[in-house]
C-alpha positions as CSV (number, residue, x, y, z in Angstrom):
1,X,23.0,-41.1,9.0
2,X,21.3,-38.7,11.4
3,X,19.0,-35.6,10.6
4,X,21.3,-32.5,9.9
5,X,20.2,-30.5,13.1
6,X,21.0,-34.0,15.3
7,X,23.2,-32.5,18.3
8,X,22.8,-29.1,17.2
9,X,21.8,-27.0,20.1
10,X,19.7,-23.7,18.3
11,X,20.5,-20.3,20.7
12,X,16.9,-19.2,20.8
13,X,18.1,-16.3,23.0
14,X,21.1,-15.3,20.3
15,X,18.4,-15.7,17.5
16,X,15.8,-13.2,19.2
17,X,18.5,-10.8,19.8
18,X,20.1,-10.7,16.6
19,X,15.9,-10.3,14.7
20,X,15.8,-7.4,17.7
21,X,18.9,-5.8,16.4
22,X,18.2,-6.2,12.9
23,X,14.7,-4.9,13.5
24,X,16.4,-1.2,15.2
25,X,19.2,-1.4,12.4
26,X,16.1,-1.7,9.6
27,X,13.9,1.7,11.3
28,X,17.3,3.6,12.1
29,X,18.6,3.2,8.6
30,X,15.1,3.7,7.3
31,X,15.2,7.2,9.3
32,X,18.9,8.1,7.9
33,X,17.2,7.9,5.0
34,X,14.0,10.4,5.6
35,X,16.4,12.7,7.7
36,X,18.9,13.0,4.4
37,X,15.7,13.6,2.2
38,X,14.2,16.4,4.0
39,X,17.4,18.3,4.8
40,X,17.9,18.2,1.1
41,X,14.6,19.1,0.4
42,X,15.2,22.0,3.3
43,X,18.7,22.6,2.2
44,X,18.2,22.9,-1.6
45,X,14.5,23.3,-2.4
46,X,12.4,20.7,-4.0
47,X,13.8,21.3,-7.9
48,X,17.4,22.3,-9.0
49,X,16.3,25.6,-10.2
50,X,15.2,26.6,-6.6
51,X,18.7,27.6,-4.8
52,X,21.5,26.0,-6.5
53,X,22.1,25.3,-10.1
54,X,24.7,23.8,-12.6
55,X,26.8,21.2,-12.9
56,X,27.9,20.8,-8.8
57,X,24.0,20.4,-8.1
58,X,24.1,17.7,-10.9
59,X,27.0,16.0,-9.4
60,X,25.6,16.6,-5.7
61,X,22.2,15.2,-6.7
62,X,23.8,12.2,-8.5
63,X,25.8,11.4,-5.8
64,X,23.0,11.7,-3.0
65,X,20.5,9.6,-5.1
66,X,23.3,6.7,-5.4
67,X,23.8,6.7,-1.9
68,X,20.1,6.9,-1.5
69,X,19.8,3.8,-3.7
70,X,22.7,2.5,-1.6
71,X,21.6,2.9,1.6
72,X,17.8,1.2,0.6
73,X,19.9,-1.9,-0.5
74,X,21.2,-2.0,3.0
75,X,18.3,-2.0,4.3
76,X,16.4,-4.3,1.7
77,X,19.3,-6.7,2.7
78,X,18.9,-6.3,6.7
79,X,15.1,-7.5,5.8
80,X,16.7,-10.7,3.9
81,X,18.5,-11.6,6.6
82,X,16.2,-10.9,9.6
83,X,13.8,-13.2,7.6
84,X,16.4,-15.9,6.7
85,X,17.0,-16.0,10.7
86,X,13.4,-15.8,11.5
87,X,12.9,-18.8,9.3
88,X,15.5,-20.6,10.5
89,X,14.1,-20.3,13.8
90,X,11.1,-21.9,12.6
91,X,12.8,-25.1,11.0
92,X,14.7,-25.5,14.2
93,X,11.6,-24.9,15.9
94,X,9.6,-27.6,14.3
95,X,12.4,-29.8,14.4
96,X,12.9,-29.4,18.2
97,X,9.2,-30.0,18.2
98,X,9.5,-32.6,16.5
99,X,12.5,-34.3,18.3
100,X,10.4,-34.3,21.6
């Protein structure tokens, strides 16, 4: 029986392009994330007590950290990915070297 990646033909151009658009998905959801932050922070003050109090703030600041936290997972799992293909990139890599 052959070697798994016999007659596989790896798209080094797909590959590059799909770490390039994870790369910009990563900083632009990274920036989503700062831009929420300081408009909060500009919106609301840094503490509860600053503009808005009571049990709406606690909902609204519940809400915005979960999608914070929600948002960061996205990302985190944009990172996994980009390195699972980056990786794979390099097995196919040494195995194209290898086959030559």
């Amino acid at each position: 029986m052959g070697q798994p990646y016999e007659n596989v033909n790896y798209d080094w151009a797909a590959a590059d392009n799909l770490v390039g658009v994870l790369t910009a998905l990563h900083a632009k959801i990274g920036a989503v994330i700062e831009l929420r932050t300081n408009k909060r922070r500009e919106l609301l003050g840094a503490n509860p007590c600053d503009v808005w109090q009571g049990a709406r703030r606690s909902d609204f600041e519940g809400a915005f950290r979960s999608e914070q936290r929600d948002l960061t997972k996205l990302k985190e799992e944009i990172s996994a990915i980009k390195g699972a293909v980056l990786d794979l990139t390099a097995e196919a890599r040494s195995v194209n070297r290898g086959a030559h």
